[in-house]
C-alpha positions in Angstrom: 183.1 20.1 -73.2 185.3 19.2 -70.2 187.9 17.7 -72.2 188.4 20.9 -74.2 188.0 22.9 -71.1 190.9 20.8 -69.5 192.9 20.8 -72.5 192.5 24.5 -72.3 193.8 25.2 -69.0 196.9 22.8 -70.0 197.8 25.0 -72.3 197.0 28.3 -70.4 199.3 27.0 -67.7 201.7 25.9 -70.2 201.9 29.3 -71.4 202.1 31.0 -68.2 205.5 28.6 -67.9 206.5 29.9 -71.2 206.2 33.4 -70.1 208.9 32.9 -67.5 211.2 32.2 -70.3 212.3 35.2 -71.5 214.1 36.5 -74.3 216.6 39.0 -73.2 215.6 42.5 -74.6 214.8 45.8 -73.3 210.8 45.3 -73.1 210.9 42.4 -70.6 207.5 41.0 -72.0 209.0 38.5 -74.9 208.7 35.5 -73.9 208.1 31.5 -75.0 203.9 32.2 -74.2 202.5 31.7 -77.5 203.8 28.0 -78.3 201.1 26.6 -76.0 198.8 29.1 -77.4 198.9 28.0 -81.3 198.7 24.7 -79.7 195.9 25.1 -78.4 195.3 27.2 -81.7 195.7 24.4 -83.7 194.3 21.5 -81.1 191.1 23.3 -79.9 190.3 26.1 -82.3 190.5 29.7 -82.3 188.4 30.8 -79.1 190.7 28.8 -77.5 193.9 29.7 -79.4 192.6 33.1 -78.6 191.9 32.8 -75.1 195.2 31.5 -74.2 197.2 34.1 -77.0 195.6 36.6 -75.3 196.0 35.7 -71.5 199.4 34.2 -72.2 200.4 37.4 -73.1 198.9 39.2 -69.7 200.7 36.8 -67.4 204.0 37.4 -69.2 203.7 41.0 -69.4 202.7 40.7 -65.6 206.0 38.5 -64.7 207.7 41.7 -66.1 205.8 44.6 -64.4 203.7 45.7 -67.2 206.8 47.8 -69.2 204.5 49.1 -72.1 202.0 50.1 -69.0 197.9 49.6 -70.5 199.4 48.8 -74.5 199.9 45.6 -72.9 195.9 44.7 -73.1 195.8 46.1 -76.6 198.8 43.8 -77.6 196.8 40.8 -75.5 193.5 41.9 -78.3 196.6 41.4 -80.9 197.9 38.2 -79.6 194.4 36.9 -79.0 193.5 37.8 -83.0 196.7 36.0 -84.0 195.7 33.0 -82.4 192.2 32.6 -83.6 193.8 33.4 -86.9 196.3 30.6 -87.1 193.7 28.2 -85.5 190.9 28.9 -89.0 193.9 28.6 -91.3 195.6 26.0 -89.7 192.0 24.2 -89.7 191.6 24.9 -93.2 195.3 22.4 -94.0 197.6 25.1 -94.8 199.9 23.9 -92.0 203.0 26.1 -93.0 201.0 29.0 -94.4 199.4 29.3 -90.6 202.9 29.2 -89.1 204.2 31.7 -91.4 201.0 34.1 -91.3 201.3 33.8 -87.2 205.0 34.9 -87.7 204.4 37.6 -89.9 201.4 39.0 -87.8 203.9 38.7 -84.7 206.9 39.7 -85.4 206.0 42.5 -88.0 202.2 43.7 -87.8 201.5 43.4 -84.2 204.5 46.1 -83.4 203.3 48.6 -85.7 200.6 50.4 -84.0 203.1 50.6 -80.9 204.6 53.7 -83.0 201.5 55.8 -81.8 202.7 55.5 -78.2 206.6 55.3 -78.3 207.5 56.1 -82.3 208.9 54.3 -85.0 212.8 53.6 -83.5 210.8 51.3 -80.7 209.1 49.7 -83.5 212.0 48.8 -85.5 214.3 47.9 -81.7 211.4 45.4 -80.9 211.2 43.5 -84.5 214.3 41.8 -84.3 213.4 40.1 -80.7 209.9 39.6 -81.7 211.1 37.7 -85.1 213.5 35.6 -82.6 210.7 34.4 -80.2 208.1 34.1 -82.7 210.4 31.8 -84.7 211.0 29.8 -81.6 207.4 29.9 -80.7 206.5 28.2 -83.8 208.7 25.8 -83.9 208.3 24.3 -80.4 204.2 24.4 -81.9 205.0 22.7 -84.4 206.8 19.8 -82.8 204.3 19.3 -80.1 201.5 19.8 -82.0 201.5 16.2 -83.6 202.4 14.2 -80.2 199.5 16.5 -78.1 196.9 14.6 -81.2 198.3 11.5 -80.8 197.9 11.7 -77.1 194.3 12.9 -77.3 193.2 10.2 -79.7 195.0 7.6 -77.6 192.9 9.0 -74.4 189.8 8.8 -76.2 186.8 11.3 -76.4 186.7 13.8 -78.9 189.6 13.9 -81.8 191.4 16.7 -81.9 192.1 18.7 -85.3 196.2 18.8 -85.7 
């Protein structure tokens, strides 16, 4: 339980890095947070794929002064869902199908309810962006994903499940 605790808070504060690197759009909030997150997605499981989705999110809408105002927490529930998501699939072997549905969800889904509050033309302003940092996202994932198993396995205790 310590291990995946520790492992845990590596990858929140890996994600609260990531949130400093920004993409450069109008919302301020889209940032390199959710790598560590589907990480941990795909290391550790969903609740904590979830936990640091979800948190990563917060601290990077934080570093930019909370733009969407309270729709940031709701996005958090989002990113938190997405994570805990990609962790069961990515469990279950489809590698790629995980990566894509995460990317999907992201980049696509995740925006739409935000038409409520600010209307379809900040839906579709926000896709591109969101498609461009989830793509990124995913691939730093999926590069680290096999050397963080390998590193775990080498330092013994429980096996990860990358």
């Amino acid at each position: 339980m310590n291990r995946r605790l520790a492992w845990t808070a590596v990858c929140l504060a890996l994600s609260a890095i990531g949130s400093f690197i920004k993409l450069p759009t109008f919302v301020g909030s889209i940032a390199l947070d959710s790598a560590p997150a589907l990480v941990a997605a795909g290391v550790l499981g969903p609740c904590a794929g979830a936990a640091v989705a979800g948190l990563g999110h917060l601290v990077s809408a934080l570093i930019a002064g909370f733009p969407l105002g309270p729709v940031h927490w709701f996005v958090a529930l989002e990113m938190a869902g997405l994570g805990a998501l990609f962790a069961v699939l990515h469990r279950r072997g489809w590698k790629i199908g995980s990566a894509v549905v995460f990317f999907i969800g992201n980049a696509f889904l995740a925006p739409l309810p935000l038409a409520v509050s600010f209307g379809w033309p900040f839906v579709f302003a926000v896709i591109p962006p969101l498609s461009a940092a989830a793509a990124v996202n995913v691939l730093i994932a999926a590069a680290i994903m096999p050397v963080v198993v390998r590193l775990a396995a080498k330092m013994g205790g429980e096996a990860p499940h990358a």
